[in-house]
C-alpha positions in Angstrom: 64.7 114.4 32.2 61.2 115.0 30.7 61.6 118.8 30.9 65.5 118.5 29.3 63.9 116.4 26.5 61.2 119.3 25.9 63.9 121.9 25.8 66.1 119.7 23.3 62.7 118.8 21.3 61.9 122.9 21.3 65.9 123.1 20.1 65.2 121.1 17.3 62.2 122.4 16.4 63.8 126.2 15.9 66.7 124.7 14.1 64.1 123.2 11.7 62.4 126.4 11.3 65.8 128.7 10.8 66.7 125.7 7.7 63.2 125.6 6.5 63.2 129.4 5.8 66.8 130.0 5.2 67.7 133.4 3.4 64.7 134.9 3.6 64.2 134.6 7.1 68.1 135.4 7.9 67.2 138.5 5.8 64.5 139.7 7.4 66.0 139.4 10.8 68.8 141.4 9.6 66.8 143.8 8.6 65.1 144.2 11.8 68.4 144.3 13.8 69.6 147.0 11.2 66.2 148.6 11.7 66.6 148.5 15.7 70.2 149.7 15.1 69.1 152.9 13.2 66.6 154.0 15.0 65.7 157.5 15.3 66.4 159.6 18.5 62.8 158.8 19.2 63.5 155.3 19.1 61.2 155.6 15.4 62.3 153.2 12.7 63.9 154.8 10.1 63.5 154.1 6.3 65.7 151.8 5.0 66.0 153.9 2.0 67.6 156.6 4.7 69.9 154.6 6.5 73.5 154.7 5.4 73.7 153.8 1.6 76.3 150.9 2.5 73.5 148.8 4.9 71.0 149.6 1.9 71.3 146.1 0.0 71.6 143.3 1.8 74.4 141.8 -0.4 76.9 144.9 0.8 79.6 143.9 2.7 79.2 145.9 5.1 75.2 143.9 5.8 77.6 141.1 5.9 80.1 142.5 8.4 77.4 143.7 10.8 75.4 140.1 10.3 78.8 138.9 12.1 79.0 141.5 14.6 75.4 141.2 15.6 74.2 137.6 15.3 73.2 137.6 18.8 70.1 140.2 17.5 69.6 138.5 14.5 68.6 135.3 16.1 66.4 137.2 18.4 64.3 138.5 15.3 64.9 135.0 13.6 63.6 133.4 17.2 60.0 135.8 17.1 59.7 135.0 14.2 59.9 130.9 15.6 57.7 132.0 18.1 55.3 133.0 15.9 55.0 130.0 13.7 54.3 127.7 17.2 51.7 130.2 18.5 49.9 129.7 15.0 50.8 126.3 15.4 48.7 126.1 18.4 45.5 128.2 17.3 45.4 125.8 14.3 45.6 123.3 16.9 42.8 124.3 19.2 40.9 125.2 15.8 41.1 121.5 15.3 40.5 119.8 18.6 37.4 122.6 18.5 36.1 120.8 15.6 36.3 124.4 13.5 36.6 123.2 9.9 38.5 125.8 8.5 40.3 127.1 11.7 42.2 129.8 10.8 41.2 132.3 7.9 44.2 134.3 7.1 44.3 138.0 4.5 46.9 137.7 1.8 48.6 141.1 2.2 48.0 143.3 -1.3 51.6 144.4 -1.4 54.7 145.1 0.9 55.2 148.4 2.9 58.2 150.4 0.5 60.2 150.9 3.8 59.8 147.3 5.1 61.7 144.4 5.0 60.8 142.6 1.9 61.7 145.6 -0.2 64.9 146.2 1.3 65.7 142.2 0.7 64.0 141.7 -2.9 65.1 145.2 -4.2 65.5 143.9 -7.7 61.9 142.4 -7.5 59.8 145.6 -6.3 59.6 148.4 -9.5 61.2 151.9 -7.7 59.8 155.2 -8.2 56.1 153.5 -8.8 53.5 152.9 -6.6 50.0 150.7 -6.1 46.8 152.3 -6.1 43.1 152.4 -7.5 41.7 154.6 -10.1 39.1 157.4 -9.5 35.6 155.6 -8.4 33.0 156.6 -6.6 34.1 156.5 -3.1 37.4 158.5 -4.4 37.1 161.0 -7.1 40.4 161.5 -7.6 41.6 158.0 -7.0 43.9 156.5 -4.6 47.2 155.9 -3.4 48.6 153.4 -1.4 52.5 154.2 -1.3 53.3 150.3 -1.8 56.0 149.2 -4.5 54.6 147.0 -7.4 56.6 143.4 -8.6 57.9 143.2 -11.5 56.2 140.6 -13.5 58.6 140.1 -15.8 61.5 139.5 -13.1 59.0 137.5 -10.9 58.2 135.3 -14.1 62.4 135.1 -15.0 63.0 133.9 -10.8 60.1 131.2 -11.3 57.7 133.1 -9.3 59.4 131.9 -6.0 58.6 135.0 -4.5 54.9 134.8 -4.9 55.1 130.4 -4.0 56.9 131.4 -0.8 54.8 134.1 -0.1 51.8 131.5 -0.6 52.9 129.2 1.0 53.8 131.2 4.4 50.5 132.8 4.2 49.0 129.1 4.1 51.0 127.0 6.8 48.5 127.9 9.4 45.2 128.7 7.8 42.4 126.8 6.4 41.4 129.6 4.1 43.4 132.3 2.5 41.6 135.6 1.2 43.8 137.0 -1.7 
Protein backbone atom coordinates (compact mmCIF):
# COMPACT_ATOMS: atom_id res chain seq x y z
CA UNK A 1 0.00 0.00 0.00
CA UNK A 2 2.67 2.60 1.07
CA UNK A 3 4.78 1.80 -2.07
CA UNK A 4 1.37 1.92 -4.50
CA UNK A 5 0.66 5.34 -2.89
CA UNK A 6 4.41 6.53 -3.73
CA UNK A 7 3.97 5.35 -7.30
CA UNK A 8 0.44 7.07 -7.66
CA UNK A 9 2.03 10.30 -5.64
CA UNK A 10 5.22 10.08 -8.36
CA UNK A 11 2.10 9.78 -11.10
CA UNK A 12 0.72 12.86 -10.10
CA UNK A 13 3.67 14.55 -9.66
CA UNK A 14 4.78 14.02 -13.63
CA UNK A 15 1.35 14.86 -14.73
CA UNK A 16 1.78 18.17 -12.83
CA UNK A 17 5.03 18.79 -14.50
CA UNK A 18 3.83 17.77 -18.23
CA UNK A 19 0.67 20.69 -17.48
CA UNK A 20 2.90 23.04 -15.85
CA UNK A 21 5.21 23.26 -18.92
CA UNK A 22 2.80 22.42 -21.60
CA UNK A 23 3.89 23.34 -25.25
CA UNK A 24 7.06 24.05 -24.63
CA UNK A 25 7.98 21.06 -23.04
CA UNK A 26 5.80 18.84 -25.63
CA UNK A 27 8.04 20.74 -28.13
CA UNK A 28 11.07 20.05 -26.98
CA UNK A 29 10.51 16.39 -26.53
CA UNK A 30 9.39 16.30 -30.04
CA UNK A 31 12.20 17.66 -31.11
CA UNK A 32 14.39 15.28 -29.37
CA UNK A 33 12.44 12.24 -30.70
CA UNK A 34 12.66 13.89 -34.31
CA UNK A 35 16.38 14.40 -33.41
CA UNK A 36 16.83 10.63 -32.33
CA UNK A 37 14.74 9.70 -35.48
CA UNK A 38 17.18 11.47 -37.85
CA UNK A 39 20.15 10.63 -36.70
CA UNK A 40 23.09 10.20 -38.78
CA UNK A 41 24.61 6.76 -39.80
CA UNK A 42 26.89 7.47 -36.98
CA UNK A 43 24.13 7.71 -34.64
CA UNK A 44 25.22 11.93 -34.78
CA UNK A 45 22.38 14.37 -34.49
CA UNK A 46 21.68 16.01 -37.39
CA UNK A 47 20.74 19.69 -37.84
CA UNK A 48 17.30 20.44 -37.69
CA UNK A 49 17.85 22.88 -40.46
CA UNK A 50 19.00 19.44 -42.53
CA UNK A 51 16.31 17.18 -41.76
CA UNK A 52 13.46 16.96 -44.20
CA UNK A 53 11.98 20.49 -44.87
CA UNK A 54 8.41 19.06 -43.73
CA UNK A 55 9.57 18.12 -39.84
CA UNK A 56 11.44 21.67 -39.98
CA UNK A 57 8.61 23.73 -38.05
CA UNK A 58 6.95 22.25 -35.55
CA UNK A 59 3.42 23.54 -36.70
CA UNK A 60 3.82 21.15 -40.03
CA UNK A 61 1.52 18.58 -40.23
CA UNK A 62 3.66 16.21 -40.76
CA UNK A 63 5.42 17.19 -36.78
CA UNK A 64 1.95 16.60 -35.97
CA UNK A 65 1.43 13.21 -37.59
CA UNK A 66 4.71 11.88 -36.35
CA UNK A 67 3.82 13.41 -32.59
CA UNK A 68 0.86 10.75 -32.97
CA UNK A 69 2.91 8.06 -34.30
CA UNK A 70 5.63 8.42 -31.73
CA UNK A 71 4.13 9.49 -28.40
CA UNK A 72 5.66 6.67 -26.73
CA UNK A 73 9.30 8.62 -27.40
CA UNK A 74 7.99 11.79 -26.78
CA UNK A 75 7.06 11.08 -23.26
CA UNK A 76 10.31 9.47 -22.71
CA UNK A 77 12.07 12.99 -23.56
CA UNK A 78 9.06 14.77 -21.69
CA UNK A 79 9.79 12.05 -18.58
CA UNK A 80 13.94 13.10 -18.49
CA UNK A 81 13.04 16.05 -18.56
CA UNK A 82 10.58 15.15 -15.09
CA UNK A 83 13.46 13.46 -13.91
CA UNK A 84 15.45 16.25 -14.09
CA UNK A 85 13.32 18.78 -12.30
CA UNK A 86 13.03 16.05 -9.04
CA UNK A 87 16.87 15.49 -9.09
CA UNK A 88 17.18 19.47 -8.72
CA UNK A 89 14.44 19.18 -6.51
CA UNK A 90 16.47 17.14 -4.34
CA UNK A 91 19.98 18.99 -4.42
CA UNK A 92 17.91 22.09 -3.51
CA UNK A 93 16.73 19.96 -0.83
CA UNK A 94 19.89 18.70 0.62
CA UNK A 95 21.21 22.40 0.07
CA UNK A 96 18.61 23.26 2.58
CA UNK A 97 18.66 20.62 5.21
CA UNK A 98 22.69 21.46 4.76
CA UNK A 99 21.97 24.86 6.02
CA UNK A 100 23.68 26.30 2.46
CA UNK A 101 21.89 29.69 2.08
CA UNK A 102 21.89 30.01 -1.42
CA UNK A 103 21.98 26.20 -2.43
CA UNK A 104 22.11 26.05 -5.80
CA UNK A 105 23.86 28.76 -8.10
CA UNK A 106 22.76 28.19 -11.57
CA UNK A 107 24.42 30.13 -15.24
CA UNK A 108 21.73 31.80 -17.32
CA UNK A 109 22.74 30.38 -20.78
CA UNK A 110 23.89 33.56 -23.15
CA UNK A 111 21.85 32.26 -26.10
CA UNK A 112 20.46 28.97 -27.74
CA UNK A 113 22.60 26.55 -29.85
CA UNK A 114 21.14 27.45 -33.78
CA UNK A 115 20.64 23.56 -34.30
CA UNK A 116 18.94 23.02 -30.93
CA UNK A 117 15.64 22.74 -29.86
CA UNK A 118 14.60 26.11 -28.85
CA UNK A 119 15.33 27.41 -32.33
CA UNK A 120 13.68 24.78 -34.11
CA UNK A 121 10.35 25.53 -31.71
CA UNK A 122 10.64 29.54 -31.48
CA UNK A 123 11.74 29.98 -35.22
CA UNK A 124 9.92 33.24 -35.53
CA UNK A 125 11.61 34.52 -32.31
CA UNK A 126 15.50 33.75 -33.15
CA UNK A 127 16.77 36.47 -36.28
CA UNK A 128 18.21 33.83 -39.20
CA UNK A 129 21.20 34.38 -41.18
CA UNK A 130 22.81 36.41 -37.92
CA UNK A 131 24.77 35.37 -35.26
CA UNK A 132 26.06 36.40 -31.49
CA UNK A 133 29.53 37.39 -30.92
CA UNK A 134 32.03 39.99 -29.38
CA UNK A 135 33.87 42.60 -31.03
CA UNK A 136 37.71 42.67 -31.51
CA UNK A 137 39.48 43.17 -27.81
CA UNK A 138 42.43 42.29 -26.55
CA UNK A 139 42.19 38.69 -26.00
CA UNK A 140 40.78 38.47 -29.80
CA UNK A 141 42.01 40.73 -32.35
CA UNK A 142 39.76 39.98 -34.84
CA UNK A 143 36.76 39.44 -32.66
CA UNK A 144 34.67 36.52 -31.97
CA UNK A 145 32.04 34.31 -33.07
CA UNK A 146 29.80 32.30 -31.27
CA UNK A 147 27.39 30.73 -34.07
CA UNK A 148 24.29 31.36 -31.69
CA UNK A 149 21.03 33.00 -33.21
CA UNK A 150 20.04 36.46 -31.64
CA UNK A 151 16.05 37.28 -30.40
CA UNK A 152 14.35 39.50 -31.96
CA UNK A 153 13.55 42.30 -29.58
CA UNK A 154 10.92 43.63 -31.27
CA UNK A 155 9.02 40.13 -31.62
CA UNK A 156 10.05 39.27 -27.98
CA UNK A 157 8.53 42.80 -26.86
CA UNK A 158 5.07 42.08 -29.36
CA UNK A 159 4.79 38.21 -27.44
CA UNK A 160 5.12 39.95 -23.97
CA UNK A 161 8.51 38.75 -23.43
CA UNK A 162 7.16 35.24 -22.44
CA UNK A 163 10.07 33.74 -23.87
CA UNK A 164 12.57 35.44 -21.69
CA UNK A 165 9.87 35.10 -18.19
CA UNK A 166 9.82 31.34 -18.96
CA UNK A 167 13.22 31.11 -19.59
CA UNK A 168 13.69 32.97 -16.06
CA UNK A 169 11.72 31.40 -14.48
CA UNK A 170 13.00 27.65 -15.46
CA UNK A 171 16.47 28.82 -14.82
CA UNK A 172 15.17 29.95 -11.21
CA UNK A 173 12.98 26.92 -9.89
CA UNK A 174 15.91 25.30 -8.31
CA UNK A 175 18.52 27.92 -7.59
CA UNK A 176 19.15 30.36 -5.00
CA UNK A 177 21.18 32.59 -7.36
CA UNK A 178 21.11 33.03 -10.98
CA UNK A 179 24.27 34.46 -12.91
CA UNK A 180 22.92 36.23 -16.10
Amino acid sequence: AKRRRRVVARIRAYNDFVAEYGDALTKHATFMALADHFRDRDGLYTDWRRWPGSFRHPRYYEVAAFRAAHAEEIDFHRYVQFEIDQQLAGVRSVARRARLRIGLYNDLALASAAEGSDAWANQDLFVSGATLGAPPDGHSKTGQNWNLPPINPHRLASDGYRYWTALVEASCAHAGMLRI
